[in-house]
N, C-alpha and C positions, 0 to 999 in steps of 0.2 A: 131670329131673323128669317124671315123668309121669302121667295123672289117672289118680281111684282108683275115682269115681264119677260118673255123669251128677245134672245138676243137678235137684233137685228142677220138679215143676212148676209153673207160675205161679201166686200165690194171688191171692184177688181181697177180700182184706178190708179193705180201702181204709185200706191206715197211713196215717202220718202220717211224715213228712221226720225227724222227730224219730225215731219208731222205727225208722225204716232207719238213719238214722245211729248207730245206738246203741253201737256198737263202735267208733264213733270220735269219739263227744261231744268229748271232754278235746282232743283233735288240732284239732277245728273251733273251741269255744272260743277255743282257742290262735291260732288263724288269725284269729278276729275281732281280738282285742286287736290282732295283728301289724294287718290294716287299719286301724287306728283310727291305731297309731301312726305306720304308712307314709302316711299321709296328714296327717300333723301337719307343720305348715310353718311358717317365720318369716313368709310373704308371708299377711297378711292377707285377703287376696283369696282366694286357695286354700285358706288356711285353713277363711275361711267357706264356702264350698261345699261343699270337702271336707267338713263336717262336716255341710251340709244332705245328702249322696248317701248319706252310709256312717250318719245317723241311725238308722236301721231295719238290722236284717239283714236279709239276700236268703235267696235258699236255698243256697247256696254248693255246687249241686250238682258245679262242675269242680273246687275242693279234696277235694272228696269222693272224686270219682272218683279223680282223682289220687294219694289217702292209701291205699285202699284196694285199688290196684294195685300200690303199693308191696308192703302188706303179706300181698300174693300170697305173695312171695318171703322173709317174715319180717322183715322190715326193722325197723330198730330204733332208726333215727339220730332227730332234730329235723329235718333240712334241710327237712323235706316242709314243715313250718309257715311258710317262704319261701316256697318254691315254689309251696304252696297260694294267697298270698297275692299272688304277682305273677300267675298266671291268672286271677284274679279281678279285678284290674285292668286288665291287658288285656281282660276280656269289659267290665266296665265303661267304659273308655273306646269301644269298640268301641259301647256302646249311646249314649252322650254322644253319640259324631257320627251313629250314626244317626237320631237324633231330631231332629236339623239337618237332615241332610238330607234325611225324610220333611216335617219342620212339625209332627211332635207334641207337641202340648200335655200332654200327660199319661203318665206309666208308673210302674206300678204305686198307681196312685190319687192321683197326687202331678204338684205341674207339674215338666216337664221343666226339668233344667239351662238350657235356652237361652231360655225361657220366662220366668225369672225374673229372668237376668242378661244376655240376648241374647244371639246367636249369635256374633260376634267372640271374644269371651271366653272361650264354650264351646268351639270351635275350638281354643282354645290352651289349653285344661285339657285337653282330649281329647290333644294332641300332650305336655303335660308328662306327664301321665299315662303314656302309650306309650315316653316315651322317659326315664322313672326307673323304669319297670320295667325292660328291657332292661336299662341299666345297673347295677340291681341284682343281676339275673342273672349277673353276670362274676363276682358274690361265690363261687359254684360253681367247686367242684374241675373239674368235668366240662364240660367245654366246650362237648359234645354238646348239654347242657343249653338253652344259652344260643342255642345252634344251631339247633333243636326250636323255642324259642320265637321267635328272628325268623323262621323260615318262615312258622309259625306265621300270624302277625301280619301277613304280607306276603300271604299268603293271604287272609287274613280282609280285607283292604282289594281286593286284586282283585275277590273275589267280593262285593264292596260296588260297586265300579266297574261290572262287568255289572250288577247289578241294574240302577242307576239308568239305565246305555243302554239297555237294555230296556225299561226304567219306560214302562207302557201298552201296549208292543207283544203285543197278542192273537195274533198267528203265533209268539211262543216256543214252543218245541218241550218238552215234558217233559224231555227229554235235557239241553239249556241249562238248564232250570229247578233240576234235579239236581245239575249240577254248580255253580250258584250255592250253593245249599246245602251241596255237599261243601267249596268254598272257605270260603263268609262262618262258617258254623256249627259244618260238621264236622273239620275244621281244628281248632281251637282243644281239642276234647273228646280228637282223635286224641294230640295231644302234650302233655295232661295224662297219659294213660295210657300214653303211652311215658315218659313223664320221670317219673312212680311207680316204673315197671321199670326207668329207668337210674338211681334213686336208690338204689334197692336191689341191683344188681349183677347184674340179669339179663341171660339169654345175650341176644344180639343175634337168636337166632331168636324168643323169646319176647316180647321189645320191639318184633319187627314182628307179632307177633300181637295185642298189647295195642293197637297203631296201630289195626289193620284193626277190634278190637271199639271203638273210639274213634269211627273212621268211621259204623261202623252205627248206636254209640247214637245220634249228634250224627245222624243222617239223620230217626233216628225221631223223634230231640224234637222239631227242625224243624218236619218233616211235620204233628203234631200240633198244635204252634202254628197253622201255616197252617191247619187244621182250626178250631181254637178261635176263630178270628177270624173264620168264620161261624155257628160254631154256641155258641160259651160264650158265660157270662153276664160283661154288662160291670161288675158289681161285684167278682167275682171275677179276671178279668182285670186289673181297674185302670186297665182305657181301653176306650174305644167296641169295638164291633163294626165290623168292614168297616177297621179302623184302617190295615191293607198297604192297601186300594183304596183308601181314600181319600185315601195317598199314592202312587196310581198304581199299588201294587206288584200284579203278575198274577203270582199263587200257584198250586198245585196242584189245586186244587178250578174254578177258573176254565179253567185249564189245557183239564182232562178235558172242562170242559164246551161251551166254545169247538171241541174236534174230533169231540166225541160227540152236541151235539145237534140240535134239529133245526134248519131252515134258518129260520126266524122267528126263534127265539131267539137262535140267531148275529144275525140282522140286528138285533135288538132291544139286545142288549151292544155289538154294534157302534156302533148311534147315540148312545147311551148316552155312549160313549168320547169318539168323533169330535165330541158335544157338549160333554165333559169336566160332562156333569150326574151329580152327587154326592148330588143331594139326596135326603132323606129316603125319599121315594118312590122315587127309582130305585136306591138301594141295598135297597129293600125287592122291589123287582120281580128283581135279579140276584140275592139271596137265595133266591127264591120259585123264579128258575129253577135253579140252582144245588142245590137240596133236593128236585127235584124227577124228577132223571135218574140218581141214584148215584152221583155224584163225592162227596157227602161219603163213600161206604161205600168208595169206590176210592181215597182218598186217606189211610183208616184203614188201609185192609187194606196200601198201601206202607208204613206207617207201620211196621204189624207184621210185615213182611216183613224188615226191616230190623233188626226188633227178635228177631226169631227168629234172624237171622243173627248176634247182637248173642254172643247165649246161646249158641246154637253154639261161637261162638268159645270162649267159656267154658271149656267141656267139654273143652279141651286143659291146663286148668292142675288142679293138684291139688286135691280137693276142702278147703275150708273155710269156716269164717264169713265172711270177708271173701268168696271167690269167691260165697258165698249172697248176700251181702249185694251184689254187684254186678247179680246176677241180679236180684235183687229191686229196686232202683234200675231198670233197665229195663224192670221191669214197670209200675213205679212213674208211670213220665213216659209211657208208651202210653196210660193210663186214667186219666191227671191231667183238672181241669176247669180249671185254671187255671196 
């Protein structure tokens, strides 16, 4: 295989999730129904939550990913409408405990799981969760598969573990901060887009190439979030502003501005911390400093860095709809507000 054409360039007419997914509606559909049902249980317990998390759909952007790296390669099976739907529950439960173990009340405008029913409980939906996906995965011919996803997963809980050793420490290095994110986030995007490619029978060169543009989206959506948590709007969001610091989390935007600014405002974040004052005011004052040195512009521009290297990658597979339609998914989540 080799490409025929470089990718158009970026548009900026702000679609909608809906018009990117357009080639693959019938596929995501399909995948909703599949969560509704994978979450259907005899245990009353699970039942009901289950049905309070999966009430709304999300944006189900790693099914996406995942269906649309398949069909790189022409693919033509169902399997994907599994597979879409066990990474999606791994990202879900991955958020289940993280909102334990930050204390957040809220995600996506709704009380958290652990909020409602307490954290014992959510605990152990997060771990059934994690551990009937996996074993659903063994349903797969390809082992690789099931392979991909515990890494996966065992990743995504390391890079949960650093954070929270971290959690508050202002001497993290951007470098540590990176690779939290390559673990907790970029992980999981990386072996949706290889496991599209082993679904569909691609070479093993081209499944580490679908890895590496996995890598770079999953850096940039990150980045972007940690972006959005000081600068978007909290209706849109669906939770407060400041919502990582005021579960301690020291993001990229804090990062830059902790080794770039000047020696007051270091000392002013620092007392700040060293008080564990949260309030009103003094997230207003690390906000004020924070917007006011270029780390938010320096933490856009990693973002798009990442995102360029994203589309790059691209431009090794043959041009088509689907390869557009990836492109444009990563354009998509650089200039999201929410």
């Amino acid at each position: 295989m080799t490409p025929e054409k470089s990718l158009k360039q970026p548009f900026r007419e702000n679609p909608s999730l809906n018009d990117l997914y357009s080639l693959i509606k019938i596929d995501l559909d399909e995948i909703e129904n599949k969560i509704r049902n994978f979450t259907s249980s005899p245990n009353p317990l699970v039942k009901e939550i289950s049905s309070y998390l999966f009430r709304k759909p999300g944006k189900k952007i790693r099914p996406a990913v995942l269906t649309l790296c398949a069909k790189l390669f022409e693919y033509q099976g169902n399997e994907h409408v599994l597979m879409g739907t066990l990474v999606e529950m791994i990202h879900t439960a991955s958020l289940i405990h993280d909102d334990i173990i930050d204390d957040s009340n809220k995600r996506r405008g709704e009380d958290t799981v652990h909020t409602r029913w307490g954290p014992n409980i959510t605990v152990l939906l997060g771990d059934y969760i994690y551990i009937n996906t996996i074993g659903s995965s063994l349903n797969t011919a390809n082992l690789e598969i099931t392979k991909t996803l515990i890494q996966a997963s065992a990743q995504m809980i390391e890079g949960e573990l650093n954070e929270y050793y971290l959690s508050g420490n202002l001497e993290i290095t951007e470098k540590d901060y990176l690779d939290i994110l390559h673990k907790k986030t970029a992980s999981l995007f990386s072996a949706c887009c290889q496991i599209g490619g082993r679904l569909a029978g691609a070479p093993e060169t081209f499944i580490t190439m679908l890895g590496k543009f996995g890598i770079n989206f999953g850096m940039s959506f990150q980045l972007i979030d940690d972006l959005l948590d000081y600068s978007g709007d909290p209706e849109s969001l669906g939770k407060p502003v400041l919502s990582d610091l005021r579960g301690g989390r020291i993001t990229l935007p804090l990062i830059y501005t902790f080794n770039n600014d000047g020696h007051e405002n270091r000392k002013s974040i620092l007392e700040l911390f060293n008080q564990k004052d949260f309030s009103e005011s003094a997230l207003k004052k690390i906000i004020d400093i924070v917007e006011s040195n270029g780390a938010l512009d320096y933490t856009f521009q990693k973002a798009n860095d990442f995102s360029v290297s994203a589309r790059n990658i691209l431009n090794h597979f043959p041009e088509s709809d689907f390869r557009e339609s990836l492109a444009r998914i990563s354009d998509y989540i650089l200039h999201r507000n929410k």
